[in-house]
C-alpha positions as CSV (number, residue, x, y, z in Angstrom):
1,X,42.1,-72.4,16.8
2,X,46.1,-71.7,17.4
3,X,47.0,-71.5,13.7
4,X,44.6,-68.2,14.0
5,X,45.1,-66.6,17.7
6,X,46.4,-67.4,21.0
7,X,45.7,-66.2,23.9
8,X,48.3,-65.7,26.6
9,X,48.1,-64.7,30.0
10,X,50.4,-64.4,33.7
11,X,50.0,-63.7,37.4
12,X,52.4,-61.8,39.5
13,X,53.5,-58.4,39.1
14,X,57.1,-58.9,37.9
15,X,57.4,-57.6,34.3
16,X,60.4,-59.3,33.1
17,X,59.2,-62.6,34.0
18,X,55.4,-61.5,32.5
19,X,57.6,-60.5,29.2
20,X,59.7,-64.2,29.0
21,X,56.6,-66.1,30.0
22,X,54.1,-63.9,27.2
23,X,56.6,-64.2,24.9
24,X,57.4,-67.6,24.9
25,X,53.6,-68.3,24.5
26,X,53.0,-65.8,21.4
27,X,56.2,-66.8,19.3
28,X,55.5,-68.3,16.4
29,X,55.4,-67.9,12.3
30,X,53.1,-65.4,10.5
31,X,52.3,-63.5,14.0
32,X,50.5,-60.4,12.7
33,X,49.3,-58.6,15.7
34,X,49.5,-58.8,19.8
35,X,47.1,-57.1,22.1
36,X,47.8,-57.2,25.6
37,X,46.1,-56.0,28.7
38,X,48.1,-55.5,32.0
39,X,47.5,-55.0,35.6
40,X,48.1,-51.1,36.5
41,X,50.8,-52.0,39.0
42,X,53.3,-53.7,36.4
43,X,55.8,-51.9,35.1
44,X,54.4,-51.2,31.7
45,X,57.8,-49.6,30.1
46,X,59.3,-52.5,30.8
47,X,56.8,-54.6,29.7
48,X,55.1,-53.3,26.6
49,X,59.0,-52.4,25.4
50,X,60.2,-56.3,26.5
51,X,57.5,-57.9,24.6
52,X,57.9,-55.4,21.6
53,X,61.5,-56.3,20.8
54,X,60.7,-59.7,21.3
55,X,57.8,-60.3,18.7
56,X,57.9,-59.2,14.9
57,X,54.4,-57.9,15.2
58,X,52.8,-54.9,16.6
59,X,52.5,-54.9,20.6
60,X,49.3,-52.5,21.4
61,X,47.3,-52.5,24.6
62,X,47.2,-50.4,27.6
63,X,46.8,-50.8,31.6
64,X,43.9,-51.6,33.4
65,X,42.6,-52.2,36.9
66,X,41.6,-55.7,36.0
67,X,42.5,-58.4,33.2
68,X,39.5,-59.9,31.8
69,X,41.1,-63.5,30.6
70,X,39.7,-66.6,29.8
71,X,41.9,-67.6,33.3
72,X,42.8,-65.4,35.8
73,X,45.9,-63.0,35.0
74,X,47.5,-60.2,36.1
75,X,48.4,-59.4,32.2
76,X,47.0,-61.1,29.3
77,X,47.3,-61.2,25.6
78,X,46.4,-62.9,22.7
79,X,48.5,-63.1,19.1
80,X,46.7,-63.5,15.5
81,X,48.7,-65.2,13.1
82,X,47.6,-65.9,9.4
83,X,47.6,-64.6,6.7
84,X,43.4,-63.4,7.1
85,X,44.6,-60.6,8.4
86,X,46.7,-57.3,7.9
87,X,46.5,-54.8,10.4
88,X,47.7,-50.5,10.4
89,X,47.7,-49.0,13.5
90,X,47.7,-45.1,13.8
91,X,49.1,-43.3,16.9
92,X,47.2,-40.4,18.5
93,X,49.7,-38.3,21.0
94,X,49.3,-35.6,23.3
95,X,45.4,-35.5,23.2
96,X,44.8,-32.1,25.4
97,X,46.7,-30.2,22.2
98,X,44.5,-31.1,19.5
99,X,41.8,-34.0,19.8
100,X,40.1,-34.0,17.4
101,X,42.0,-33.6,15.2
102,X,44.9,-36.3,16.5
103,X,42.2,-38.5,16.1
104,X,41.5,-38.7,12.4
105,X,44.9,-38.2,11.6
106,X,45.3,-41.9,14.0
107,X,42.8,-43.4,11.9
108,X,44.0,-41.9,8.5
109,X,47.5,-43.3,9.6
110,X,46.1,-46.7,10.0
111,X,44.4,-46.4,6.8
112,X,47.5,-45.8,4.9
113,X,49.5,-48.4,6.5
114,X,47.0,-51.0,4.7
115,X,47.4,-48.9,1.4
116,X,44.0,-47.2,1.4
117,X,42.1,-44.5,2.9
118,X,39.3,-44.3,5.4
119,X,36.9,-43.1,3.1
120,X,37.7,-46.5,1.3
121,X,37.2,-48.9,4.4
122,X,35.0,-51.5,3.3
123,X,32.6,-52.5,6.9
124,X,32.3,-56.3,5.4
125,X,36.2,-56.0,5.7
126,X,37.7,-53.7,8.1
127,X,37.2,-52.6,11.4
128,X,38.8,-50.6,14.0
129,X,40.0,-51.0,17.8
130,X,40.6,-47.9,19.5
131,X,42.4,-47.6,22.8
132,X,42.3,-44.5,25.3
133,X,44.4,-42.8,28.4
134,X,41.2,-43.1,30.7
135,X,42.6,-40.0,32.6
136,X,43.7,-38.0,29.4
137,X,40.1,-36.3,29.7
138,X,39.9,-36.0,26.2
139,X,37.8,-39.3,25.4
140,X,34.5,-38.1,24.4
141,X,36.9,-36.4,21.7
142,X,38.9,-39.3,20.6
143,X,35.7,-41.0,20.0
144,X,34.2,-38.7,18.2
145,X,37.1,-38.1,16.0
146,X,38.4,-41.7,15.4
147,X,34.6,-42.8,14.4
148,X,33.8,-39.7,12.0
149,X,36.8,-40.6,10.2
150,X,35.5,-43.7,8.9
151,X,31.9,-43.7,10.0
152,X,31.1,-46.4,7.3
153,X,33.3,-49.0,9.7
154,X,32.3,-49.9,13.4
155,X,34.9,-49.0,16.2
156,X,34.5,-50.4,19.7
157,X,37.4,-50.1,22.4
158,X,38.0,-49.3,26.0
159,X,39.7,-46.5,27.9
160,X,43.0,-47.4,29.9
161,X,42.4,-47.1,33.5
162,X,44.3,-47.8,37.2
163,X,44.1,-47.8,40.6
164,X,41.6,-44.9,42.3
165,X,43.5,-42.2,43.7
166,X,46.5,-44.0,42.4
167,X,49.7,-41.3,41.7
168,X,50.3,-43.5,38.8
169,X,49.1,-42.9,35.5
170,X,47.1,-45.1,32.7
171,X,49.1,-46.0,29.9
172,X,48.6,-47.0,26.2
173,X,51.1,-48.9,24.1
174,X,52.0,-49.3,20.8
175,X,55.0,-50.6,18.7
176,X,57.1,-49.8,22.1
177,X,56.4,-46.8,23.0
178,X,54.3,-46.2,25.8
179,X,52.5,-42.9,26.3
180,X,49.8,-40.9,28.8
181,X,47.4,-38.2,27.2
182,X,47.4,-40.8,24.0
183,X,44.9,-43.3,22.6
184,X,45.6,-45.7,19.5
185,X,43.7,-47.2,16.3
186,X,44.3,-50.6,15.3
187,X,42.7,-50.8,12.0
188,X,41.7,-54.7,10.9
189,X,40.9,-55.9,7.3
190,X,39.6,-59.6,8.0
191,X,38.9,-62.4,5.7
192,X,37.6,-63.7,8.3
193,X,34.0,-62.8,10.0
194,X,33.8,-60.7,12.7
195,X,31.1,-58.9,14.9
196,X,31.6,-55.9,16.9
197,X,30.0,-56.5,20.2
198,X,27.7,-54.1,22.6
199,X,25.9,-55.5,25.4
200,X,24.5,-53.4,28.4
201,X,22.4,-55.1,30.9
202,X,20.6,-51.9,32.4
203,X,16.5,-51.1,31.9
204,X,14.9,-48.1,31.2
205,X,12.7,-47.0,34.2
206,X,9.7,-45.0,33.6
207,X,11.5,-41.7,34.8
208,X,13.4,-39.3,32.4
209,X,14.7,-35.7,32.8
210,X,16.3,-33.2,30.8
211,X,19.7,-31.5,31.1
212,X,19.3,-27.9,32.2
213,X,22.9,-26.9,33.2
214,X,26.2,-29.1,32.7
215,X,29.8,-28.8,32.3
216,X,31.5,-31.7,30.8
217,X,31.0,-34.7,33.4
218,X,29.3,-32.7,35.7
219,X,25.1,-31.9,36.0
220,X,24.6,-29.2,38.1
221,X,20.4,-28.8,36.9
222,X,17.7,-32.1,36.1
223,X,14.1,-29.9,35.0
224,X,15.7,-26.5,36.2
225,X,16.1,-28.0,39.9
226,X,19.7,-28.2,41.2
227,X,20.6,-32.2,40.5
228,X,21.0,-33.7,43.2
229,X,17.6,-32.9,44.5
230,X,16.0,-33.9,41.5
231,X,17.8,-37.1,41.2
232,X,16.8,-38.3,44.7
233,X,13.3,-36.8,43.6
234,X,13.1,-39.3,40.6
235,X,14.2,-42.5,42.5
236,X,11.8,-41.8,45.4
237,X,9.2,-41.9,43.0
238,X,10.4,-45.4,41.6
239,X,10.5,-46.4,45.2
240,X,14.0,-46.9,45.8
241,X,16.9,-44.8,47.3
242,X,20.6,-43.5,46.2
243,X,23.5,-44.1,47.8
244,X,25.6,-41.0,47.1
245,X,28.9,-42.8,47.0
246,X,28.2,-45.6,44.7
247,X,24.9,-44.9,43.3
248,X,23.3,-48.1,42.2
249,X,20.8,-46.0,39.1
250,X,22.1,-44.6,36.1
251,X,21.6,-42.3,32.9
252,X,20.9,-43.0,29.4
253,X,20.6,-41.4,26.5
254,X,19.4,-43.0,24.2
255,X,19.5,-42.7,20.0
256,X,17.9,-44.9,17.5
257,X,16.3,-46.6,20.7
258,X,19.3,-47.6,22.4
259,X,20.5,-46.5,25.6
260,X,24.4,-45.1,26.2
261,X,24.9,-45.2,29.5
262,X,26.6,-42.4,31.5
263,X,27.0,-43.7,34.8
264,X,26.5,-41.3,38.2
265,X,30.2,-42.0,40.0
266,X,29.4,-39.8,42.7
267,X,27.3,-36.8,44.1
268,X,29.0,-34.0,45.8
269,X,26.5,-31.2,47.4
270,X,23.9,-31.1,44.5
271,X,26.2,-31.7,41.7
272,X,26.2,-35.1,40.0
273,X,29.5,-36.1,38.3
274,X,29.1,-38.7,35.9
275,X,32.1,-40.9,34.2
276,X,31.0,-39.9,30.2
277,X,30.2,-36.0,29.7
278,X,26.5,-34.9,29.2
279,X,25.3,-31.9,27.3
280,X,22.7,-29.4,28.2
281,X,19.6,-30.5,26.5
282,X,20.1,-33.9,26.2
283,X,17.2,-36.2,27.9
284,X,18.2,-38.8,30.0
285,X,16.4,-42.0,31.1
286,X,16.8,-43.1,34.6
287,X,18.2,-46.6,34.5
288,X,18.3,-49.3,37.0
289,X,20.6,-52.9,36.9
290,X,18.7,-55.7,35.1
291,X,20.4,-59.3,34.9
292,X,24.0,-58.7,34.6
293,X,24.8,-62.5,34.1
294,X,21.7,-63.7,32.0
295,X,21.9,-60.5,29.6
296,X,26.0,-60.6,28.8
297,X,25.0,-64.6,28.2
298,X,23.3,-63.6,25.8
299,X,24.7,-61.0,23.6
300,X,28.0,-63.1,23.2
301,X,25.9,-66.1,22.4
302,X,24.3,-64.0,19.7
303,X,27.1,-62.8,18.5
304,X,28.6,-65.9,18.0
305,X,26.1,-67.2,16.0
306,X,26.4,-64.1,13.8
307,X,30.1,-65.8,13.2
308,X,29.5,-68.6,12.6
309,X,28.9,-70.5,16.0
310,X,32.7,-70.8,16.8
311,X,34.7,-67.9,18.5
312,X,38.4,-68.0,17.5
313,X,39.2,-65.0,19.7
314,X,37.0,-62.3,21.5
315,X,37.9,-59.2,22.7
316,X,36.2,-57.7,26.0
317,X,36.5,-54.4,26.9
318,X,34.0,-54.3,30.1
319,X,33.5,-51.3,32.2
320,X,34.9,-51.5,35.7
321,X,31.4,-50.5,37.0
322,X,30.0,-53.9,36.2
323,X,32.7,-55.3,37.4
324,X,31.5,-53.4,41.0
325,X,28.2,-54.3,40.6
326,X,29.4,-58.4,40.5
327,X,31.6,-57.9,43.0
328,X,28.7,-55.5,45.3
329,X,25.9,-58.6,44.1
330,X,27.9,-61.7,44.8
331,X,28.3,-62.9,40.9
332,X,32.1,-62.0,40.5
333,X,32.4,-65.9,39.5
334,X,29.4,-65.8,37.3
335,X,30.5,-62.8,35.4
336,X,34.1,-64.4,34.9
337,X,32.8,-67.6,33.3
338,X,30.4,-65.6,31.2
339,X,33.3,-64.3,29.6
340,X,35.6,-67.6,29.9
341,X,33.1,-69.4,28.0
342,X,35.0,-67.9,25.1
343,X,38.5,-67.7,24.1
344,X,38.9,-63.8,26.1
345,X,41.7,-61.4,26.3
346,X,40.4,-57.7,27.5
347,X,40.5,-55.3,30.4
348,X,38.1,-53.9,32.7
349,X,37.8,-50.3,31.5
350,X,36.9,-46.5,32.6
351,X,34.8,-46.1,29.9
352,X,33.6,-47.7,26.8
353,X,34.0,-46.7,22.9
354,X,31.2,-47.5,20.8
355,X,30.7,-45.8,17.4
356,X,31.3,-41.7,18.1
357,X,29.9,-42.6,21.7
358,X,32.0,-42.7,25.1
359,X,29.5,-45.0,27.4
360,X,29.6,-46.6,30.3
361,X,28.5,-50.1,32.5
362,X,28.9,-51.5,29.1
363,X,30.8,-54.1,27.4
364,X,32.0,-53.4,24.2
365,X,34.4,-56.0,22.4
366,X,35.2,-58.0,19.0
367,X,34.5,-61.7,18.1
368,X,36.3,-63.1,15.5
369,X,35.0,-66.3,14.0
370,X,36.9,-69.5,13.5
371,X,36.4,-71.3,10.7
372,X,37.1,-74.5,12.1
């Protein structure tokens, strides 16, 4: 498993003693790519620019309120080495000027630097990693951009994210240079198989209502009745109650049959402000937790069987509201070892990419297969 990737990982919050420890465990010939995933509170100039002039290959990654690692860390990464896999990674700056647009010009950079174009992407070959400023309010936008691009492809990733109420930003990284407002592309063309990875753990209730009146991330009207009032309506009639400052039910939309999960983050008078925006007309399912444990169990056992039945490496990006939702249910442990059953470098994240969709109280990721 080490002649393909490596994970690496540190504890403590002093960055140049995270960059000589990472670096000393990701040296070594025919390294072709490093993501790494740091705690918010390390200095991430220092250590995204450390490890960068260290290593020959690209550094990418961002900040996070929590490592998700195979062992506990307060930055982790892992290193592919090989010659299975080229990587082109495409930088998308200063986000609030021109989204959109940034966004497919990230993904057509990443193209090019594997000599193609994203019309050209072949999905048995190539797929994409896409990395956010969770505070850049611009994600819906980078996803939507970055995953047009290349539709044909699959593109899961996570938004950078720190501390609440933190005066520090979230960073991304990328070949040294570390940057707010911004979100990356890291572009994959495998010989080796690989599943994208989507796993929500939330049910539909019977309840559903329609947007009336929204702006961005916040509903102000459910059924033409101010939200709030309407939302408490809808759970009293499933028989439970909402706790306006963490509310235990969410909303889905749902396409094809699938739910993408905007979660309710708080509820201020009758407004409802949700972490993933929400248009008006869009129907939303009420959603309530199923089995956080039991369900994540078993999407990463299924897609490791769609790999082969060994995981070289397998990339979590898990939204920091299951990670409250362990923590708020007692299975903090469980959820770790779900995850460290596999060879896992990722971050807990402020909202999930899957496809053109920004979700959340997912886990979206990669698994790589090993051939043994």
């Amino acid at each position: 498993m080490d002649g393909i990737a490596r994970n690496a990982g540190v504890t403590g919050l002093d960055a140049e003693t995270a960059v000589k420890r990472l670096v000393e465990q990701l040296a070594g010939p025919d390294l072709r790519l490093v993501l790494m995933f740091a705690d918010w509170r390390l200095d991430p100039y220092a250590l995204a620019r450390g490890v960068q002039k260290a290593l020959p290959a690209p550094v990418v990654g961002c900040t996070t309120v929590g490592v998700v690692s195979s062992a506990p860390a307060t930055a982790a990464a892992v290193g592919f080495y090989g010659d299975w896999l080229r990587v082109g990674v495409g930088l998308a700056s200063d986000l609030p000027k021109s989204p959109l647009t940034r966004s497919v010009d990230a993904v057509q950079s990443a193209a090019a630097a594997l000599g193609t174009t994203p019309g050209a992407l072949d999905p048995s070959r190539h797929v994409a990693l896409a990395f956010v400023d969770g505070l850049c309010g611009h994600e819906e936008a980078f996803c939507i951009g970055s995953a047009a691009a290349a539709p044909q492809i699959r593109i899961v990733g996570g938004s950078a994210s720190t501390e609440h109420g933190s005066t520090r930003r979230s960073f991304i990284w990328t070949n040294g240079e570390v940057l707010a407002d911004a979100g990356v592309i890291v572009l994959l063309e495998s010989a080796l198989p690989f599943e994208a990875v989507t796993s929500s753990h939330l049910t539909a209730t019977p309840a559903k209502t329609v947007v009336t009146a929204a702006a961005g991330r916040v509903i102000q009207e459910l059924d033409g009745m101010p939200a709030a009032s309407r939302i408490r309506q809808l759970v009293a009639e499933l028989g439970g109650t909402l706790d306006v400052a963490h509310p235990q039910y969410s909303l889905a939309r749902f396409v094809g049959g699938k739910p993408y999960v905007r979660s309710m983050v708080g509820i201020e008078d009758e407004l409802i402000h949700t972490a993933s925006a929400v248009e008006v007309g869009h129907v939303l399912h009420v959603m309530r937790p199923g089995d956080l444990i039991a369900q994540t169990q078993r999407d990463l056992a299924a897609t490791a069987t769609r790999v082969g039945g060994r995981v070289a490496s397998l990339l979590a990006f898990s939204c920091i509201a299951r990670h409250w939702e362990a923590s708020a249910t007692g299975v903090e442990r469980e959820l770790a070892a779900a995850y460290a059953a596999y060879p896992t470098t990722g971050f807990q994240s402020f909202g999930e990419q899957t496809g053109t969709l920004l979700v959340n109280h997912t886990l979206t990721g990669l698994a790589i297969g090993d051939p043994g």
